[in-house]
N, C-alpha and C positions, 0 to 999 in steps of 0.2 A: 528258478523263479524266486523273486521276493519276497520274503516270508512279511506279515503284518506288524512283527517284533522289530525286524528291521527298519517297516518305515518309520516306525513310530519311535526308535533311538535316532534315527536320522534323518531327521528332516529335509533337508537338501537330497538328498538320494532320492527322497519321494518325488520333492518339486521338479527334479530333473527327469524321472521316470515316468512319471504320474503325468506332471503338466508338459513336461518338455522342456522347461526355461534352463536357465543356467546361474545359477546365483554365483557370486563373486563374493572375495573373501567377506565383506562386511556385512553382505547380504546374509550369508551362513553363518557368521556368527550373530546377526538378530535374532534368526530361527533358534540357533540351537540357545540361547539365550530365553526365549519363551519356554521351549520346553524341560530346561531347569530352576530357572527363578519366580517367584510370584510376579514381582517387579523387573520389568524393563523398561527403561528411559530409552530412546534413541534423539539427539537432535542432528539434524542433520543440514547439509548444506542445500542449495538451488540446483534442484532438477538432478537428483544425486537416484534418483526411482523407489523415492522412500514410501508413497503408496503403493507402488506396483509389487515391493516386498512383504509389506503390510496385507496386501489382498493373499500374496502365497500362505503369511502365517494363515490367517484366517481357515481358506482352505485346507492345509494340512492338519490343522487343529479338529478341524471338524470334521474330517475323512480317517482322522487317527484315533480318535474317542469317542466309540459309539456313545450312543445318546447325551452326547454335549451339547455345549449354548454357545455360541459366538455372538456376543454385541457390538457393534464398532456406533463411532458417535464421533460427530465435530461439529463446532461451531455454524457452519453456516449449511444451508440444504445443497450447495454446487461445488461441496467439499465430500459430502456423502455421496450422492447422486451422481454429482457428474464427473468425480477424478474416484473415491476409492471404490464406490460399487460398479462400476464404467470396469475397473481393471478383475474385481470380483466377478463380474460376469465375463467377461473374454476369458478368466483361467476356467473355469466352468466351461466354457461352449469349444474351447480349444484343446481341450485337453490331450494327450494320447490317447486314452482310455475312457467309456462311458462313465460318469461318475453319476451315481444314484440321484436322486431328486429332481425338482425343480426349478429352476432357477429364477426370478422376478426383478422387478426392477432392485428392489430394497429387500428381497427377500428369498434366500436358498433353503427350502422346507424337504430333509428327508423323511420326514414323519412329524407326528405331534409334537415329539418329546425331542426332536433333535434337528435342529435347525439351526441359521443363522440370519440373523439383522439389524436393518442399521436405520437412524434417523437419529436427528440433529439434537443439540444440546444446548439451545439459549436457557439463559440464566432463569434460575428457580424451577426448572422444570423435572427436577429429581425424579418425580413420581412416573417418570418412563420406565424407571431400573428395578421399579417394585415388581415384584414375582416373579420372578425370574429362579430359578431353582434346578440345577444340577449335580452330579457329581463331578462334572467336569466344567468349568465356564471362561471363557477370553472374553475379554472385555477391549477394545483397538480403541483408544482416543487418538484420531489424526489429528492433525495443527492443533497438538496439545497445548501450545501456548493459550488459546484465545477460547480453551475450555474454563468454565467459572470454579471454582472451590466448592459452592453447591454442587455441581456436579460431580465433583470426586467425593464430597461426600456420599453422593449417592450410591455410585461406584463402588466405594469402601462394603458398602451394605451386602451386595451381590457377590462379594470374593471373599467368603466365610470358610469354601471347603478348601481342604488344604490342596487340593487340586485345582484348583483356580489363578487365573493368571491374566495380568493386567498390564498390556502393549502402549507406552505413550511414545509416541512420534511425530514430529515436526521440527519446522524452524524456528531457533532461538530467537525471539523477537523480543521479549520484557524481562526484564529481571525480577521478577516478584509471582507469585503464584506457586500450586503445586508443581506444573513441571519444571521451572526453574529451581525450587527447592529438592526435587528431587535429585539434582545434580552439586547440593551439599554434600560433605564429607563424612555426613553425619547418617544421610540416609542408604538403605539397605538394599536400594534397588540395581540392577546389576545397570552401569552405566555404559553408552556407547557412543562415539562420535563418530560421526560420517563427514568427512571434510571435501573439499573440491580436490585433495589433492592423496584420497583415498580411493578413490573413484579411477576404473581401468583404462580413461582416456589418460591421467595419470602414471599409475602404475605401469602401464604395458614400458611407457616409454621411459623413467623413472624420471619424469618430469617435476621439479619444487620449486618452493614460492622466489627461493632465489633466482629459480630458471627464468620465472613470470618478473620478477621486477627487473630484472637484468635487462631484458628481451632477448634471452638465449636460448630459449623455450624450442622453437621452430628447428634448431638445430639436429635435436633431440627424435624427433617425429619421422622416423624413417619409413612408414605407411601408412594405411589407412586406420581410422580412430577406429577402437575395435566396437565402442559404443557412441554412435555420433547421437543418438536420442538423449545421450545424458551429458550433465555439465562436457565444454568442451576447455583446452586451453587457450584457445582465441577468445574464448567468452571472459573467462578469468581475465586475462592479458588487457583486455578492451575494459574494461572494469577497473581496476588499477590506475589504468589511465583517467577514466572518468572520474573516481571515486576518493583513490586515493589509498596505501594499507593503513592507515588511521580513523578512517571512514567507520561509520556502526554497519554503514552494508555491507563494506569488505567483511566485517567479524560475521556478522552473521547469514552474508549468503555464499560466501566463500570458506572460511575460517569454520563456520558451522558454532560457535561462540556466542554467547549473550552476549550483547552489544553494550557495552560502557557508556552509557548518553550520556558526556560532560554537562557540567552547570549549562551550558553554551549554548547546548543542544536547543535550538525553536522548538522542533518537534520530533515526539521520538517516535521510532521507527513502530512501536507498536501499535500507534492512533492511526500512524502511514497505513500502515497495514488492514487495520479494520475499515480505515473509509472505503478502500478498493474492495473490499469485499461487501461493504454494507449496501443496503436495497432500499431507499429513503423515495418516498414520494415526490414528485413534479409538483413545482408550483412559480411563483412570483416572487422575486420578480423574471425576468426575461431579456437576459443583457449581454454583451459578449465584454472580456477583456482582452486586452491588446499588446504586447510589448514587443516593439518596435526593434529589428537588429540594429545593432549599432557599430558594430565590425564585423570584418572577412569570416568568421568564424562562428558566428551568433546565429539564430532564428528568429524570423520575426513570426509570432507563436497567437492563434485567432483561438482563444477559450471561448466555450459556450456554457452561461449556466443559465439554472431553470428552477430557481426554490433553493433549494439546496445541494442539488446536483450537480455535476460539471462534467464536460467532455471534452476533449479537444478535438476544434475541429479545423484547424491548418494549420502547418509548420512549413516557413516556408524560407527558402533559403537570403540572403539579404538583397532586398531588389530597392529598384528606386521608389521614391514617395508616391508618383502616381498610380504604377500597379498596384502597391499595397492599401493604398487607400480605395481603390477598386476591389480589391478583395475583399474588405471590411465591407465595402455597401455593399458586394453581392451578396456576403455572409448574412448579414443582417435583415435582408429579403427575404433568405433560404428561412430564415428561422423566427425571422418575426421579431426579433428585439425590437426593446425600446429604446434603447441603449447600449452605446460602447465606450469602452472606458480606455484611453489610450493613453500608455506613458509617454506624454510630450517633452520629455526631457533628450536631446541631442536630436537625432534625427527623427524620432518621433514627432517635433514641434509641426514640421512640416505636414506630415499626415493630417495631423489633429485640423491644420489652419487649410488645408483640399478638403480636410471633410465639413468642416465647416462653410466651405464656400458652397459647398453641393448642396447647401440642407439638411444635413443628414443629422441624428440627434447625440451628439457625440459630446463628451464629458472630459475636461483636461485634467490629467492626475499628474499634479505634482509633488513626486514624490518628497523633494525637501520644502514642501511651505510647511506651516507649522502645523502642528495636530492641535485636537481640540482642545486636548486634555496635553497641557502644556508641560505643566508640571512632571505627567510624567512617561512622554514619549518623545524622544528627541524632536520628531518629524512627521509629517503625513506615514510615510514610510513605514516608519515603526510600529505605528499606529491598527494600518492594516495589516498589518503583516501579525500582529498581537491578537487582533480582532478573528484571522483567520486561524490561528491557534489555540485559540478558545475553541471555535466549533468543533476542531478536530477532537479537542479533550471531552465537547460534553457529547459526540459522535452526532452532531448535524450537519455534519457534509459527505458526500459519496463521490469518489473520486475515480477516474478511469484506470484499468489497469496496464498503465504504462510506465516499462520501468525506467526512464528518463526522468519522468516527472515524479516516479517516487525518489528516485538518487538524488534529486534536486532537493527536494522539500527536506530530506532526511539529514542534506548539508548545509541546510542554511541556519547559521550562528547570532547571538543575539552578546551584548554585553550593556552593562550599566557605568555611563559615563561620571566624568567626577560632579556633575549636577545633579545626581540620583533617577536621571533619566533611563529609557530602555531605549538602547538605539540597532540596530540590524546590521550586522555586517555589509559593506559594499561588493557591489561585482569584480570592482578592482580588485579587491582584497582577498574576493572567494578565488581567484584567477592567482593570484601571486602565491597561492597555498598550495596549488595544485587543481582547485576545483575548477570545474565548467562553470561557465554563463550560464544562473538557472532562467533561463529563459522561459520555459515552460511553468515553472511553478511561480515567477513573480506574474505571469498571464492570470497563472487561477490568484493569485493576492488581488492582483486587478481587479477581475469577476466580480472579486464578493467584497471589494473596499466600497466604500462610500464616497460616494463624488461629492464637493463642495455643496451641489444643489443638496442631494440626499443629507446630509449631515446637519442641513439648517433646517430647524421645527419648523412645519408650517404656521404663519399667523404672525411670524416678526415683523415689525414693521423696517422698510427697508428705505432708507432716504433716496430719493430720486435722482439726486445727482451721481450717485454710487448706482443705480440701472442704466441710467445715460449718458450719462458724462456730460453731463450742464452742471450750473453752479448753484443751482436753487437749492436751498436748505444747508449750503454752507456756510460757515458761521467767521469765513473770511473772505467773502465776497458778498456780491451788491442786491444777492437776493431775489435775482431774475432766472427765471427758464428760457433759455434761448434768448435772451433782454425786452423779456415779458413781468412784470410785476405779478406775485399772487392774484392781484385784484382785475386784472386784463385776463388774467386764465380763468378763474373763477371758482380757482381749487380751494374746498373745504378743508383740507389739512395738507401739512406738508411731506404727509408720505404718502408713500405705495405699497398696497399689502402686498406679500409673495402669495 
């Protein structure tokens, strides 16, 4: 039988006895990492099961040291709630063996004084960590990234005994913060990477990045993946492809790597990141964007926003002008817009001029007429696409979790031409580099650009021949509407308000 000295030098022993699971080498050196170091950094790649490791420290922590404290904390409530306390409670209710307590949503209590829990960490809200008082205490920050610096200060306060120990885990998404800083040369905390190509659908078959960019990979795979719930190499493989190994998503959902956002970068992957996770309010306006496929290859891609929200709500393969401008009016029924904004440029023209014959209240964006602000956006184009990069930076948009349209957004490039303009990489160009057709994310640009109507204050005054195409109030012709004189019409000025 195993003695309580052994579980507690061995962590993995327990987890395997105790819970049943089976840790893998990187797995067990996390563990055995918590139970030597104060400091553990972990960043890790996509779907590598760095909660589901997280939830084991957790429990062996608190099954190893009577009257201990486990705190775990992240960013958002459906990081807590629904991926790391979700795996905290399955190791609890599964276990081999009855393990003492209670177990609750947010909450495993085996008495007053020793328990563990969790809830979330927006910014300034330190005074969760006050009182907290052990000889023994773990602290789990998952998606360490998108934890605030207040909050590790607060952290810092609770990990006073020298038995105290502090688990930060996630994906590398920013390069600034504590847990990016914890992975200077400087700092004391025991570092660890979990790459896609550490991970045992990897290892078993000794699959590497050369295999994946070759496409020799397959050759390699002589069975079954021994873990198909975690990164696989067809997923790697397909990502490459889409991405590219230069990509900031290659570094950091593969590579397990802070991502490098060149000057270039539109947006970087860590605003990407928080729109999909952020919970923002419904409101107005009520519009769909549009972006028409334009080759064998492309999606013609129906976005839905609503305030500041957005979802996709069709992707659809390249079909002719009629269906898809049928799909746009039924879309627009289903959801009530007022508005859709379609890129008429190639085969979108078509659509825009079916939708327009139908009635329908549709908006032409052309992406090269000029912006407003001349000076200093090449083009419409740039324009929104700027527009939409703002929101992301001040977090007034919430984006759907799909990882196409994050790949997208996370590669589209911007440059400053020799006019000191901001002008947007073309699809041509993202195409000749390696990237996809962002189809998807120039739909959400659509959504939230400004159609010509939107972009003029209301109250201009607009000449009338510019609403009709008559010659009245031009200043090289004879001064008639339809070869009517002012004075036969009986108009008191020669404009029309909008």
């Amino acid at each position: 039988m195993t003695s309580a000295i052994e579980y507690l030098l061995d962590p993995g022993l327990w987890v395997r006895e105790v819970l049943g699971h089976t840790p893998w080498e990187k797995q067990v050196e996390i563990l055995e990492s918590v139970r030597d170091n104060k400091v553990t950094a972990v960043k890790s790649c996509h779907a590598a099961g760095k909660s589901f490791i997280a939830a084991d420290a957790c429990l062996w922590f608190l099954y190893n040291h009577p009257q201990s404290i486990v705190i775990t904390t992240a960013p958002t409530d459906r990081q807590v709630y629904g991926i790391l306390w979700k795996e905290i409670r399955a190791g609890f209710q599964r276990a081999k063996v009855k393990l003492p307590g209670e177990c609750l949503t947010q909450e495993l209590k085996i008495n007053e004084d020793w328990f563990a829990m969790g809830f979330t960490s927006p910014e300034h809200a330190g005074d969760k960590f006050q009182g907290f008082h052990a000889p023994y205490i773990l602290v789990i920050a998952d998606e360490s990234s998108g934890v605030s610096e207040d909050i590790f200060d607060a952290i810092d306060g609770v990990l006073t005994s020298d038995d105290s120990r502090l688990l930060m885990i996630g994906n590398p998404l920013k390069c600034s913060g504590r847990f990016y800083k914890e992975f200077s040369s400087a700092s004391r905390a025991s570092k660890i990477t979990v790459s896609a190509y550490d991970t045992p659908n990897f290892t078993r078959f000794g699959i590497t990045e050369q295999d994946i960019v070759k496409g020799t990979w397959e050759e390699k795979v002589t069975g079954n993946l021994p873990s198909p719930y975690l990164v696989t190499p067809g997923w790697v493989a397909d990502s490459v492809k889409r991405w590219s190994t230069d990509s900031p998503l290659y570094f950091s959902k593969v590579l397990a790597q802070f991502p490098s956002n060149g000057d270039n970068t539109l947006i970087p992957l860590r605003w990407i990141e928080a729109a999909v996770t952020r919970i923002l309010d419904e409101g107005e306006p009520v519009q769909l964007g549009v972006d028409v496929a334009r080759f064998g290859g492309d999606e013609t891609v129906i976005m839905f926003r609503k305030g500041p929200t957005a979802r996709i709500l069709k992707v659809l393969p390249m079909s002719d002008t009629m269906q898809t401008a049928g799909e746009i009016i039924f879309s627009m029924r289903e959801t009530r817009s007022s508005l859709a904004k379609i890129d008429s440029v190639g085969v979108g023209a078509g659509v825009y001029d079916r939708l327009k014959e139908q009635k329908i209240k549709v908006a032409e964006m052309q992406s090269g007429s000029a912006a407003q602000d001349k000076e200093r956006y090449a083009n419409a184009r740039a324009e929104w696409w700027w527009s939409l990069r703002s929101r992301f930076e001040s977090g007034d948009i919430a984006i759907p979790d799909d990882e196409e349209l994050v790949s997208q957004l996370a590669d589209i490039r911007y440059k400053i031409n020799s006019r000191g303009q901001i002008q947007i990489e073309s699809k041509e160009d993202m195409k000749r580099r390696g990237g996809s057709s962002p189809d998807r994310a120039d739909a959400l640009m659509l959504a939230f650009g400004l159609s010509e109507e939107e972009r003029r204050p209301p109250g201009i005054p607009i000449p009338l021949w510019m609403l009709s195409g008559c010659t009245y109030g031009r200043p090289d012709c004879d001064n008639k509407f339809y070869g009517k004189t002012r004075e036969e019409l009986g108009h008191t000025g020669m404009y029309r308000y909008w």
